[in-house]
VEXLUM-934666 format. One record per residue: residue in three letters; x, y, z of N, C-alpha, C in turn. Coordinates in steps of 0.02 Angstrom, whole numbers, padded with zeros to 5 digits, always signed. Last residue first. Layout:
BEGIN
ALAXYZXYZXYZ;...
//
This chain:
BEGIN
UNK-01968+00345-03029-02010+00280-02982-01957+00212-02998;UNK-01828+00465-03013-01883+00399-03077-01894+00364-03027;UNK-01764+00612-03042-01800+00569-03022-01849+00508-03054;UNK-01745+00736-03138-01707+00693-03136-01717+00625-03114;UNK-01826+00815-03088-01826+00785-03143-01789+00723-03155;UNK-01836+00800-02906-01822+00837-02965-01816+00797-03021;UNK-01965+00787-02803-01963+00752-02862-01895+00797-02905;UNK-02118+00736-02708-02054+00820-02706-01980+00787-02723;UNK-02223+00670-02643-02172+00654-02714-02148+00708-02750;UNK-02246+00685-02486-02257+00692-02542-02204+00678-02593;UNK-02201+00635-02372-02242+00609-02385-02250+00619-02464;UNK-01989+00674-02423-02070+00684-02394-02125+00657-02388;UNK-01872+00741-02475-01888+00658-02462-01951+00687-02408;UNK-01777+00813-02594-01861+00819-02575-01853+00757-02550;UNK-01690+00815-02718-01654+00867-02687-01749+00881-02610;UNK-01589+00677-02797-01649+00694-02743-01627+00750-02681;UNK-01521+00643-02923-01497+00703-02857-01574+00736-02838;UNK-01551+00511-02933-01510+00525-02972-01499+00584-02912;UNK-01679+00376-02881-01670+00428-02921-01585+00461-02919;UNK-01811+00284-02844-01738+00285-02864-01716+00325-02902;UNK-01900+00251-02719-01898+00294-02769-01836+00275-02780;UNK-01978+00190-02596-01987+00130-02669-01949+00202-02723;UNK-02012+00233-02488-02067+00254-02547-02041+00231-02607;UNK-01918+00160-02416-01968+00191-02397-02023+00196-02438;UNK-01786+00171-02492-01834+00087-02478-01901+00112-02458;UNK-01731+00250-02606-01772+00266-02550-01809+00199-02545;UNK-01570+00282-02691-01659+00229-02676-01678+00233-02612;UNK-01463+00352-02800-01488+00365-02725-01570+00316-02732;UNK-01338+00374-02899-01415+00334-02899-01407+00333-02810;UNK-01249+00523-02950-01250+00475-02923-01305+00423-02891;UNK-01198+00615-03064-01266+00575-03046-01237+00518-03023;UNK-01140+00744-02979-01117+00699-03027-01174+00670-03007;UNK-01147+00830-02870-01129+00858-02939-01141+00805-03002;UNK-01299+00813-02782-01227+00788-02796-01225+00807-02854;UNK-01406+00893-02695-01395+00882-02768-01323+00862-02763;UNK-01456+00850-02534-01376+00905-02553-01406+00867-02617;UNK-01599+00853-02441-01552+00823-02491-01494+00888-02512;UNK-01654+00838-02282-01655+00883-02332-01585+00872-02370;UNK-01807+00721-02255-01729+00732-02247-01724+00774-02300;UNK-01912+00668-02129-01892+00716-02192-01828+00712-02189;UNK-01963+00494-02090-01942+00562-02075-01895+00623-02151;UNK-01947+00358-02117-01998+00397-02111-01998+00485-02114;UNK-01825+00266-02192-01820+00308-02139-01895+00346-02164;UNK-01665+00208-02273-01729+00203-02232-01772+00214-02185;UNK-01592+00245-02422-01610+00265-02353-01673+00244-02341;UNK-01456+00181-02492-01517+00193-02474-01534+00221-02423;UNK-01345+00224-02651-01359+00221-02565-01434+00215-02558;UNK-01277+00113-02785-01349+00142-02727-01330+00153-02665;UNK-01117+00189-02843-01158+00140-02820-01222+00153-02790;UNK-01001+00272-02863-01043+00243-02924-01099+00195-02882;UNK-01011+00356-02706-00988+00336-02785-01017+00314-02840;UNK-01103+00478-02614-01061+00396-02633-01042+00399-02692;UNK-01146+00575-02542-01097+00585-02577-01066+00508-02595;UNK-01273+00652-02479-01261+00589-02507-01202+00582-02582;UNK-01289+00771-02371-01265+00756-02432-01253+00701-02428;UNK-01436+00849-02260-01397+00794-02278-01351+00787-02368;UNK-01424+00999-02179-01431+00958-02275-01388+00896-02247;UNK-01511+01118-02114-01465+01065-02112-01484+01020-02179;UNK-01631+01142-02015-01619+01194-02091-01553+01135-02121;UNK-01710+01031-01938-01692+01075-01967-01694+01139-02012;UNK-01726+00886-01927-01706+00922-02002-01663+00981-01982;UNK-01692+00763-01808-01711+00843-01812-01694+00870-01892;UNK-01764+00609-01781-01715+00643-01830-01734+00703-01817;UNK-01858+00525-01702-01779+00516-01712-01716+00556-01753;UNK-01989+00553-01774-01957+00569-01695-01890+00581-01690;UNK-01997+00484-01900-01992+00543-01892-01950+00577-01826;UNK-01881+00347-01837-01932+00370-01903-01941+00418-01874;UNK-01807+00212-01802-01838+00268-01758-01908+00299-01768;UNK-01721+00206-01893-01762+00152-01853-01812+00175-01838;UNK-01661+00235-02048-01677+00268-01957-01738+00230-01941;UNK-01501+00242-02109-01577+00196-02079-01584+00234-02036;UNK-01414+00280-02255-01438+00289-02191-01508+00263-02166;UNK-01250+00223-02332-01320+00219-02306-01363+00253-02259;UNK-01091+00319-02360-01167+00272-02363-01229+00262-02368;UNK-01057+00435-02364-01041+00397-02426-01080+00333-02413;UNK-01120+00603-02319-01124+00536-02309-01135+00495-02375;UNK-01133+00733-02202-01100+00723-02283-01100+00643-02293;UNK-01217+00856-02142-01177+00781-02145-01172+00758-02198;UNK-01230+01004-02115-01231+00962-02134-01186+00905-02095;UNK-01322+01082-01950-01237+01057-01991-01259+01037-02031;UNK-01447+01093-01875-01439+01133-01930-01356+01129-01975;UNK-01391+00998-01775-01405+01087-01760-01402+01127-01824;UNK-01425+00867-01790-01356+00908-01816-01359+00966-01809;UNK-01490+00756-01672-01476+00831-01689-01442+00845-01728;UNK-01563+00584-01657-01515+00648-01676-01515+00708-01740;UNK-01612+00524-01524-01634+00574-01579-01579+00601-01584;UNK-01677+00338-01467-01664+00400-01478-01661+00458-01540;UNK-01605+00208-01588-01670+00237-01541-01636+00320-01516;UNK-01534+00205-01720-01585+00145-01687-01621+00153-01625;UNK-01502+00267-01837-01546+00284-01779-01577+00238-01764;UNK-01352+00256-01950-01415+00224-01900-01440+00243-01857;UNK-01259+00306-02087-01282+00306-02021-01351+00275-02004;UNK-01104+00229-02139-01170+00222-02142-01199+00259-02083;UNK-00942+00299-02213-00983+00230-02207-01081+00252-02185;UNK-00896+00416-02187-00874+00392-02238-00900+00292-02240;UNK-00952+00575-02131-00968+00488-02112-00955+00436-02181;UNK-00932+00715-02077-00917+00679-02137-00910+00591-02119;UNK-01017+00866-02029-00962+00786-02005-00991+00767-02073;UNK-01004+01022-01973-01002+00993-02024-00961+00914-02029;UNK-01053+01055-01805-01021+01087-01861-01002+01007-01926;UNK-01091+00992-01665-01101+01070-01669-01048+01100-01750;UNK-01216+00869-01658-01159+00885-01695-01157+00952-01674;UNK-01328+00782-01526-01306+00855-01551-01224+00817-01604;UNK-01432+00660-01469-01348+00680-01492-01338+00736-01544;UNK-01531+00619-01326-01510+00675-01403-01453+00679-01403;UNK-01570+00482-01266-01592+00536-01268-01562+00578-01338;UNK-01509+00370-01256-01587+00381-01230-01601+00439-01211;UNK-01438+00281-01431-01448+00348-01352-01532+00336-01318;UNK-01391+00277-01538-01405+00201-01483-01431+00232-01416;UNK-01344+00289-01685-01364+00332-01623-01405+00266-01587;UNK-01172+00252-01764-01245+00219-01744-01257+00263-01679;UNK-01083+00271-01914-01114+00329-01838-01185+00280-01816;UNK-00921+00235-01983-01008+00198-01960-01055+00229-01907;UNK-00811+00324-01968-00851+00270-02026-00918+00244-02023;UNK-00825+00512-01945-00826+00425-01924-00811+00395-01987;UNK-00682+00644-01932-00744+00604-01980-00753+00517-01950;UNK-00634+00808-01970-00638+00756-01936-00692+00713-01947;UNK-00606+00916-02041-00577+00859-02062-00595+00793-02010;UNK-00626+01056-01899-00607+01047-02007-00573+00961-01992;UNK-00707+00967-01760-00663+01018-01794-00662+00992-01895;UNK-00860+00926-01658-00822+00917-01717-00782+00960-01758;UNK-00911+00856-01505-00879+00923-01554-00852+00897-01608;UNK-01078+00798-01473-01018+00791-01515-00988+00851-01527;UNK-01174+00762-01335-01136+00794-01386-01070+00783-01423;UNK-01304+00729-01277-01245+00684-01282-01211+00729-01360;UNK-01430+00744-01187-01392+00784-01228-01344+00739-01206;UNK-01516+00624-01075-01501+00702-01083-01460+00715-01153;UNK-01460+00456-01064-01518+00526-01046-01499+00574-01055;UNK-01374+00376-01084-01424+00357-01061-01478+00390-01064;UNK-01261+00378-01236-01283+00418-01180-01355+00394-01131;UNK-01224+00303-01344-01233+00270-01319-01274+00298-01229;UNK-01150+00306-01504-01147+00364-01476-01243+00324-01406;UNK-01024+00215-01573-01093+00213-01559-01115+00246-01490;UNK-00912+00193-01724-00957+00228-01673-01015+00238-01644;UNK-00877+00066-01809-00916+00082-01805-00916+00125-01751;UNK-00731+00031-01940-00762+00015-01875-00822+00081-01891;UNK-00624+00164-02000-00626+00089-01990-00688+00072-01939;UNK-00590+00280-01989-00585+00271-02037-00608+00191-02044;UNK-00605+00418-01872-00625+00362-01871-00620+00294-01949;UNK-00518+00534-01807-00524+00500-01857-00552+00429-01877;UNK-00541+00701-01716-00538+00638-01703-00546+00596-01792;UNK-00436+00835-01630-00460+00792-01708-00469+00729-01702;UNK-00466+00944-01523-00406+00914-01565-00439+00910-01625;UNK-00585+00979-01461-00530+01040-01466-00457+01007-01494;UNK-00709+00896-01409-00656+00897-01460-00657+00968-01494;UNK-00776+00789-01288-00741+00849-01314-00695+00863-01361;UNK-00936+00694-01324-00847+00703-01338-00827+00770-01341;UNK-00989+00634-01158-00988+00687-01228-00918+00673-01238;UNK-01019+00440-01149-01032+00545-01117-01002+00569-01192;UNK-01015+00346-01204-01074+00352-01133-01078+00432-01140;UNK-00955+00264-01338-00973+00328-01304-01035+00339-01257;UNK-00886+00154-01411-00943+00148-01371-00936+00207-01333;UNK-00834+00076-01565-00810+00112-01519-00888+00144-01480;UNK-00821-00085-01637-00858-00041-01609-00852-00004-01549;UNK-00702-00104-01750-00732-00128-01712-00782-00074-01690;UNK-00565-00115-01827-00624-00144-01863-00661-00156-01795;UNK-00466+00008-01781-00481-00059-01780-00568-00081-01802;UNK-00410+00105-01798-00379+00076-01844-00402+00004-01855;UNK-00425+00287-01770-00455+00213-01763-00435+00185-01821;UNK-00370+00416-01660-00371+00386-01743-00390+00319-01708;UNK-00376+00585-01605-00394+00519-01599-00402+00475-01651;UNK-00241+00704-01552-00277+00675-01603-00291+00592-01570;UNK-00209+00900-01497-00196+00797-01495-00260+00779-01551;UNK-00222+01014-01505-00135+00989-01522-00151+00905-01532;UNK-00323+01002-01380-00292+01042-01419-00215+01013-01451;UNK-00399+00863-01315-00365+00926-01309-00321+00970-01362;UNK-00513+00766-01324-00454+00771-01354-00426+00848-01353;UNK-00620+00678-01178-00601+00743-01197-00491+00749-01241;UNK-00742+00604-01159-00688+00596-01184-00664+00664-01181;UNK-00866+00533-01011-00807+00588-01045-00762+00582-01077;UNK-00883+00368-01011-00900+00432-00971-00868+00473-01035;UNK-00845+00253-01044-00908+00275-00981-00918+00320-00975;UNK-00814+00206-01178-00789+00253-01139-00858+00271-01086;UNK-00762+00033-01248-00805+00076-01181-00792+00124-01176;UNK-00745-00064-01387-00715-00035-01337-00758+00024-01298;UNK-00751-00239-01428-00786-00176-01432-00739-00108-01354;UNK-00625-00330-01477-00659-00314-01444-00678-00240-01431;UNK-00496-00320-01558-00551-00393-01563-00598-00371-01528;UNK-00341-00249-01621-00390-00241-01576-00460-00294-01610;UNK-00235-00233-01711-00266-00280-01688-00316-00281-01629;UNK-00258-00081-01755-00302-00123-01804-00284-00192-01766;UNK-00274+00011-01596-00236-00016-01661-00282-00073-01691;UNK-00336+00187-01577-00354+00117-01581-00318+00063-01633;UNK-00193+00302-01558-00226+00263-01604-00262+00200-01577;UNK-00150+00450-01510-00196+00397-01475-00230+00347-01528;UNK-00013+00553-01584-00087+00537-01582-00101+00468-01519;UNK+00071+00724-01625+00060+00642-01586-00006+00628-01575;UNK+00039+00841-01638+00083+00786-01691+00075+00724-01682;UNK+00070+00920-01499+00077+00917-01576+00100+00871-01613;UNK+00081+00820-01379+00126+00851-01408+00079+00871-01466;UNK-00078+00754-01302-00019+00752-01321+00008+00823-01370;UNK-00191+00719-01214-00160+00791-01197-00086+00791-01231;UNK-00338+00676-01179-00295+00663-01234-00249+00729-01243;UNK-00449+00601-01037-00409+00664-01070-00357+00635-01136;UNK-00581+00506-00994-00529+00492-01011-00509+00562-01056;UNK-00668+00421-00877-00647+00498-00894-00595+00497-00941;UNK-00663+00242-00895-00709+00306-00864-00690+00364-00902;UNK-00657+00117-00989-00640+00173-00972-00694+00215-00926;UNK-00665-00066-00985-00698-00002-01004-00631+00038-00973;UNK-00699-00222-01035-00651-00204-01008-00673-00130-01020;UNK-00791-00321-01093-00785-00277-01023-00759-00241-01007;UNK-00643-00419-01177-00722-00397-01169-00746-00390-01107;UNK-00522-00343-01228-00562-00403-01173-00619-00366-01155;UNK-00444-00291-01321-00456-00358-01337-00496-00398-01281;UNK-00378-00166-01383-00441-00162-01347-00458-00246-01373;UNK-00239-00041-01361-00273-00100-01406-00337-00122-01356;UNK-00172+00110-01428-00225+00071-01362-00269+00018-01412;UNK-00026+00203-01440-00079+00115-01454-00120+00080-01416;UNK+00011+00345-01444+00009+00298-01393-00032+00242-01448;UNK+00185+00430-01499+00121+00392-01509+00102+00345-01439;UNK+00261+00567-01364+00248+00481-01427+00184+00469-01438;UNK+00276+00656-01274+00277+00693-01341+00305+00618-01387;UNK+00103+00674-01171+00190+00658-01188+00192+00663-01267;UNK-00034+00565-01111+00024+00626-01114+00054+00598-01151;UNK-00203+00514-01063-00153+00503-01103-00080+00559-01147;UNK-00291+00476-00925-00246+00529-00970-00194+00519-01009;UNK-00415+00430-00837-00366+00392-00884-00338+00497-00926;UNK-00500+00430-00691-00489+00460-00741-00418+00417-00779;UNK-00602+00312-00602-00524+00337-00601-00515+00377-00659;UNK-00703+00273-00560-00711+00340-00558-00626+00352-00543;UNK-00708+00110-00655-00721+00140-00582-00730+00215-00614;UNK-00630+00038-00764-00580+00104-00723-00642+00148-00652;UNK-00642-00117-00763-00679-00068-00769-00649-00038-00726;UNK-00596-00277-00869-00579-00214-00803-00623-00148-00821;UNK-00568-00396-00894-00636-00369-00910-00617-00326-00843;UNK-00465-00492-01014-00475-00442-00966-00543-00423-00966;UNK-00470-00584-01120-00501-00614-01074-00507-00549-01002;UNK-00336-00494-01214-00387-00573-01205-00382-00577-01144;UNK-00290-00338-01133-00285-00407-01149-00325-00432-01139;UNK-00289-00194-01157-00349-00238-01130-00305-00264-01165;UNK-00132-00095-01158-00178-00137-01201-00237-00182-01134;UNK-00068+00070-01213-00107+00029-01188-00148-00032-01187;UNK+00100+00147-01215+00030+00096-01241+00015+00092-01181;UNK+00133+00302-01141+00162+00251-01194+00089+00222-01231;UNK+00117+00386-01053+00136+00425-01092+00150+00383-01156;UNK-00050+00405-00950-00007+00354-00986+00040+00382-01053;UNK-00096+00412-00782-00072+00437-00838-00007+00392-00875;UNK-00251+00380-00683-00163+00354-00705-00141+00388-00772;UNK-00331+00413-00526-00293+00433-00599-00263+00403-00622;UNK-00451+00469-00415-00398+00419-00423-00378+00444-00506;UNK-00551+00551-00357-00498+00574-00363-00431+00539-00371;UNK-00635+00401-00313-00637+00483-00321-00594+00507-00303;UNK-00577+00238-00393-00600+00309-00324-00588+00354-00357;UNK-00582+00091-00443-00555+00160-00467-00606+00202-00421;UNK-00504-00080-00441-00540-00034-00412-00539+00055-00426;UNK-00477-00187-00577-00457-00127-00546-00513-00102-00509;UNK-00384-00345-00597-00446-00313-00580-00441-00242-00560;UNK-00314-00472-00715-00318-00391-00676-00381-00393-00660;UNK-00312-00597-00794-00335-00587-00695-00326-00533-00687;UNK-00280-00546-00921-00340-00606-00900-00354-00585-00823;UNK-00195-00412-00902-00188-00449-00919-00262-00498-00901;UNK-00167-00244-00962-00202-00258-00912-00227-00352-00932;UNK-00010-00142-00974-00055-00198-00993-00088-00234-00935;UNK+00063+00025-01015+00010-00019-00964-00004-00090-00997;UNK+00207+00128-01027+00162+00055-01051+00132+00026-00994;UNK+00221+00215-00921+00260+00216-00988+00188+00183-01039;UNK+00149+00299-00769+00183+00230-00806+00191+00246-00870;UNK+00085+00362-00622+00087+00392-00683+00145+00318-00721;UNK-00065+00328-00518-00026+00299-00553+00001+00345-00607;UNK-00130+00430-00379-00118+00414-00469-00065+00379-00468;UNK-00251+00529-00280-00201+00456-00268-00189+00442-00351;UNK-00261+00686-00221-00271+00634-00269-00218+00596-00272;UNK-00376+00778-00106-00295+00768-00144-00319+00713-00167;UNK-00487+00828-00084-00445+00887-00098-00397+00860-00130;UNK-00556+00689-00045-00584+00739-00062-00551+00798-00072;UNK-00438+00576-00072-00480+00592-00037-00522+00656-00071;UNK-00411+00442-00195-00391+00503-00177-00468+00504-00125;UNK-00373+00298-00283-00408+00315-00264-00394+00389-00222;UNK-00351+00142-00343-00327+00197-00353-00367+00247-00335;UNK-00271-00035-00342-00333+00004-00323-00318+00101-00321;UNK-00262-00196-00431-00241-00123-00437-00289-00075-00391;UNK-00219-00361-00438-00276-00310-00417-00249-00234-00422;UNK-00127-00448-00572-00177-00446-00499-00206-00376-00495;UNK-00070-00414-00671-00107-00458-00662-00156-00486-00607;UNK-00021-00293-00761-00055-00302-00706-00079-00367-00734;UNK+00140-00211-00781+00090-00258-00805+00054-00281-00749;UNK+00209-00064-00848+00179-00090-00778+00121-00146-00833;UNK+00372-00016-00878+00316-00034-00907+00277-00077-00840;UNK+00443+00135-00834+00450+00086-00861+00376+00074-00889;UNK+00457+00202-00723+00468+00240-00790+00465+00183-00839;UNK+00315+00251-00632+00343+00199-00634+00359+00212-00699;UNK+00270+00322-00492+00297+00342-00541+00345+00281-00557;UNK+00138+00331-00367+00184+00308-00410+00198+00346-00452;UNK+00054+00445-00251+00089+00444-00314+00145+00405-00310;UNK-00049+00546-00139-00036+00469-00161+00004+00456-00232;UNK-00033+00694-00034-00062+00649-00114-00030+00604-00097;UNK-00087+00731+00118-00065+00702+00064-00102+00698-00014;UNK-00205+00754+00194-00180+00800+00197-00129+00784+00117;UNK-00315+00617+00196-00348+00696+00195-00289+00761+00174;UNK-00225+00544+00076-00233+00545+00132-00269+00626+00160;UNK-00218+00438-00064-00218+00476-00039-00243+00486+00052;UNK-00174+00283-00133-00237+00326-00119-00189+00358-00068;UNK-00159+00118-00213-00114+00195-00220-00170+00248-00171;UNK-00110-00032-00175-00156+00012-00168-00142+00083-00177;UNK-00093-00204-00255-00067-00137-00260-00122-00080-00238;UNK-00120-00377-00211-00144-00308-00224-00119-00236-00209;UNK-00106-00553-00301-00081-00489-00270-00120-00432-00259;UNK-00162-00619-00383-00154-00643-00315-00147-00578-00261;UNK-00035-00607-00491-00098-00618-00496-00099-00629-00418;UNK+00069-00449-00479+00050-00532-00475+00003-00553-00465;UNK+00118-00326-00551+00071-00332-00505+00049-00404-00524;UNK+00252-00237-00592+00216-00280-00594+00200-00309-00553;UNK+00345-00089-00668+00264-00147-00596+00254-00185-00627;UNK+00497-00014-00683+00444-00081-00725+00414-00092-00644;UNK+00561+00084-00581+00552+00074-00664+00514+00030-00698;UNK+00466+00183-00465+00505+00129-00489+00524+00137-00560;UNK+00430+00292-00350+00442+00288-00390+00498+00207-00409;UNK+00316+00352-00210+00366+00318-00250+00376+00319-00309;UNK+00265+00461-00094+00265+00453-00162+00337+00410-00185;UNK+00102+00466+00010+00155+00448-00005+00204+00434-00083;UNK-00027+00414+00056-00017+00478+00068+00061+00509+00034;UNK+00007+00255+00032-00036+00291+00072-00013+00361+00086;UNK+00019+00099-00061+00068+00188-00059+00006+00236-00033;UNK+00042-00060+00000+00000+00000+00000+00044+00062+00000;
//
């Protein structure tokens, strides 16, 4: 147990069986510093009192089959290297915040199912990023809060499903090029920031309540409203797929806001009750409405009514 108290090592490792406690003391902070690489296989607990804070700060984390973590108020770990959920981990960070520093790439791989985040900051160098890596096998958690800070960046590399509880702050850049996002809030407003260039692949709204955009996203795969409602506050969205909405009218805010259907040579469809206000693509590109059975070319009208540009064919 590090109680009120501050060490420092070069490589942890925490034995299955075992338990590491970091926490604070009404008057103290609580702080490792481990310059190395920390592997957990036993228990981890991290935790602060009400003014001071108990943290892990480490290089490389891996959280192995038998980790378990306990995470307290005002607990932390900051990570300036990788990160990986290992097969068969199923750890949950509690009310420990996660921060990711420093002037390297980090690699957060995501392979055990359960395994989550709470709070999590992105506070790197210019230049440097937080990549989900393409071996990643398992859906990945943020419980709570993302927040990419200025200068930093979020990239996805893994064919999987990234899982948002709370808002994303974004004063960096996030890149989703692979996989699915699934914006997941229980209740209330669940927001998205979005800067120049930033973009999902797969946007599924899964909420129990409203997901706001506050500026122009670009979804280079499909979107889905499978319950709840989403907002673009009058943004476009620019979209090389599909879009379903489960939901149907309820589930979608128009607006003033334009959807663009920007695919290639191929059908997009959309399925969906609700109005949607069309971008004319420069080029004829075939757009089908499963809804009302239409197939047409640059549907600039999707309505009860048959609001039609010429171009359009039953």
């Amino acid at each position: 147990m590090l109680s009120g108290a501050t060490g420092v090592c070069q490589n942890l490792t925490i034995n299955a069986g075992a338990i590491l406690t970091i926490g604070a003391t009404p008057l103290n902070n609580g702080l490792l510093t481990a310059s190395g690489n920390a592997v957990i296989n036993g228990a981890l607990s991290i935790g602060g009192s009400i003014t001071k804070t108990g943290k892990l700060i480490v290089v490389n984390i891996t959280w192995a089959s038998t980790s378990s973590m306990s995470g307290f108020i005002n607990g932390g770990i900051v990570v300036s290297g990788d990160w990986e959920f290992s097969t068969g981990s199923a750890v949950s960070m509690g009310y420990c915040d996660v921060a990711f520093t420093g002037g390297s790439n980090t690699l957060l791989i995501s392979k055990g199912i359960g395994s989550s985040f709470s709070s999590v900051s992105i506070d790197k160098n210019s230049g440097n990023t937080v990549t989900i890596g393409s071996t990643s096998t398992a859906n990945l958690n943020f419980n709570s809060t993302v927040t990419i800070n200025s200068g930093s960046t979020l990239l996805s590399l893994g064919n999987i499903i990234t899982i948002f509880a709370g808002n994303l702050n974004n004063s960096g850049h996030f890149s989703f090029g692979i996989g699915t996002v699934s914006m997941e809030k229980a209740s209330g407003t669940q927001a998205i920031q979005v800067n120049t260039s930033d973009m999902f692949n797969n946007l599924l709204i899964k909420s129990g309540g409203t997901v706001t955009i506050d500026n122009f996203l670009q979804l280079m795969g499909n979107m889905t409203i499978q319950s709840g409602i989403f907002d673009p506050q009058n943004n476009m969205v620019r979209l090389f797929g599909n879009w379903y909405n489960n939901v149907g009218a309820a589930g979608f805010v128009e607006g003033t806001g334009t959807v663009s259907f920007a695919g290639g040579n191929f059908r997009q469809y959309s399925s969906t009750s609700a109005p949607l206000r069309f971008c004319p693509s420069t080029t004829r590109r075939p757009f089908r409405c499963t809804t009302h059975q239409w197939e047409c070319y640059d549907s600039i009208g999707h309505s009860g009514s048959k609001h039609l540009c010429n171009q359009c064919r039953r």
